[in-house]
C-alpha positions in Angstrom: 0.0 0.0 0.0 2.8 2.7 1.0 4.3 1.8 -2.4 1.6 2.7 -4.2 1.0 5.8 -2.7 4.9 6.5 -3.5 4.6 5.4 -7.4 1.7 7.5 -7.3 3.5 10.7 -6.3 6.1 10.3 -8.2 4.3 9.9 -11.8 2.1 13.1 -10.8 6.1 15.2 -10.9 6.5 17.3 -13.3 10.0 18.3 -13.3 13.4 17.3 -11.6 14.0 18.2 -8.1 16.9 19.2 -6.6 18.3 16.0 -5.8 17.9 14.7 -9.3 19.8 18.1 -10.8 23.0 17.3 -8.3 23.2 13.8 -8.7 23.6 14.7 -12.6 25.7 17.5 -12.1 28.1 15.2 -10.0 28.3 12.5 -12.3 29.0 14.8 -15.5 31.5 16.7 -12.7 33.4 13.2 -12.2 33.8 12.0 -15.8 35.2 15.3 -16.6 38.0 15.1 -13.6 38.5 11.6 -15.0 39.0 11.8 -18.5 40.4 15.1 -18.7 44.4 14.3 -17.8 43.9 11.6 -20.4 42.8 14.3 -22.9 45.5 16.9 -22.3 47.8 14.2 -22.1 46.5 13.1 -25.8 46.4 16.7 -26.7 50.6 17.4 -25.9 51.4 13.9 -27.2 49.2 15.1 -30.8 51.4 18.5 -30.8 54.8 16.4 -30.6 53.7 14.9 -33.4 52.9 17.6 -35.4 56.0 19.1 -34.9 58.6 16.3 -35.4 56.6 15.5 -38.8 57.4 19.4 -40.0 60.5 18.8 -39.0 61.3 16.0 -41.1 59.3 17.6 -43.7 61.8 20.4 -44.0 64.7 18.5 -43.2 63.6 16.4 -46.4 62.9 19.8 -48.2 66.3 21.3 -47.4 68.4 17.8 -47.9 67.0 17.9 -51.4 68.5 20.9 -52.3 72.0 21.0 -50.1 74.6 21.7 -51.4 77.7 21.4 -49.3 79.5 25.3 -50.7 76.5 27.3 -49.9 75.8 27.3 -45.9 72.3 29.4 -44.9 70.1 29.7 -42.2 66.6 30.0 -42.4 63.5 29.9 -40.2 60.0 28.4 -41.8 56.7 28.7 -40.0 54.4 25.9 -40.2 51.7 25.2 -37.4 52.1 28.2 -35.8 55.6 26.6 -34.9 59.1 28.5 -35.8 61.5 26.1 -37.4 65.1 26.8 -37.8 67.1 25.6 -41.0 71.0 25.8 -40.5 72.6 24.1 -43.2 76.6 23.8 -43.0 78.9 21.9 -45.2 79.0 18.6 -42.8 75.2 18.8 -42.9 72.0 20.2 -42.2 70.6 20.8 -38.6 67.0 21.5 -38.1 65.2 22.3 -34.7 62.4 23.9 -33.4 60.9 26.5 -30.4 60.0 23.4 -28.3 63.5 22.3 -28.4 63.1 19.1 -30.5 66.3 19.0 -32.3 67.0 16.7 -35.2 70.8 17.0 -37.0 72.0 14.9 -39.8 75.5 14.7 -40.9 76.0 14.1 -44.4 79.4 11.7 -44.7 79.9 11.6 -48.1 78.3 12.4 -51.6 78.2 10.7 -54.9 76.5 12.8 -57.2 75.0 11.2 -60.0 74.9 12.6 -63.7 
């Protein structure tokens, strides 16, 4: 009988109450403190990415066109990330602004005709 009465009240609500809104508010409150280290974490590891692929990129772009008798410098943007071109005549050395650094020494050369 006292469940009835209770069933009954509760199909004539027309809204949430208050306890309702919390108990949602906490749960969407706790899956954000869960999952968002993971998603930062995701985030930084994306951006590392990113930049050691432009990196390579241009180290491939300037490796093409070295030539051991003409050392430059030169700084490309890509990403919103400065990258620094320093080619010498042992080799070219390419790095970023995160300080991710990647050198390659060129030992020898055989140009073909």
């Amino acid at each position: 009988m006292k469940w009835n009465k209770w069933l009954g009240l509760l199909s004539q609500q027309k809204g949430y109450i208050l306890l309702e809104s919390l108990i949602c508010l906490s749960l969407v409150t706790y899956v954000l403190l869960v999952t968002m280290p993971a998603t930062i974490s995701l985030l930084d590891k994306h951006e590392n990415h990113k930049i050691k692929t432009e990196i390579t990129r241009a180290l491939l772009d300037h490796a093409e066109s070295w030539q051991p008798d003409r050392p430059y410098k030169k700084t490309v943007t890509s990403y919103n990330k400065l990258i620094n071109v320093k080619t010498t005549e042992k080799g070219i050395e390419v790095d970023s602004d995160r300080n991710q650094e990647t050198r390659v020494v060129i030992q020898g050369v055989n140009w073909l005709p």
